[in-house]
C-alpha positions, -999 to 999 in steps of 0.1 A, spaced: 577 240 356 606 241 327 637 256 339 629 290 313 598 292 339 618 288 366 646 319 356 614 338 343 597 335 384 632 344 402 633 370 381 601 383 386 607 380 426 641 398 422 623 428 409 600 432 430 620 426 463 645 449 450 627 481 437 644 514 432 645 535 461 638 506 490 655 515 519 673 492 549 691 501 581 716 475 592 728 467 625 767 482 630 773 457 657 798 426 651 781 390 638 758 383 618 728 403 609 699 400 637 664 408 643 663 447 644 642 442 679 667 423 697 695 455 697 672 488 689 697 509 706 726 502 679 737 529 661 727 517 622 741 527 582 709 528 561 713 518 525 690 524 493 683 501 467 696 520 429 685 490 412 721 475 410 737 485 444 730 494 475 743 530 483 747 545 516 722 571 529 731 577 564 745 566 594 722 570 622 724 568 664 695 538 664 668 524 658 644 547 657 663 574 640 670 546 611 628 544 610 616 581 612 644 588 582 632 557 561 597 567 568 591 602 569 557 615 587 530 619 565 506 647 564 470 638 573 438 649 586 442 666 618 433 654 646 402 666 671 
């Protein structure tokens, strides 16, 4: 592949790995960033994507505050 073809792919993966409005939660523990399993009970700062920056939603007690604010419940059929 030519080197334009090459720029033109990264670019291409760039956008879609970085859409506006995706969301992370990072660890606020010292080191490196881990595997989001291996300290669930950390409190975490969750970021969103603008589309050049990412800019702080919320800091959050842990894990699985971090997930329920990132993804909301949806409504669907109820149950029986």
């Amino acid at each position: 592949m030519s080197e334009a073809g090459d720029a033109r792919v990264g670019r291409r993966l760039l956008q879609r790995t970085y859409q506006p409005g995706r969301m992370r939660a990072l660890p606020l523990t010292s080191g490196p960033p881990r595997a989001a399993h291996l300290d669930p009970d950390a409190p975490r700062v969750v970021v969103r994507w603008d589309g050049q920056r990412w800019k702080l939603v919320a800091i959050v007690a842990d894990l699985a505050a971090a997930q329920e604010l990132m993804r909301p419940a949806k409504p669907g059929p109820e149950l029986w």
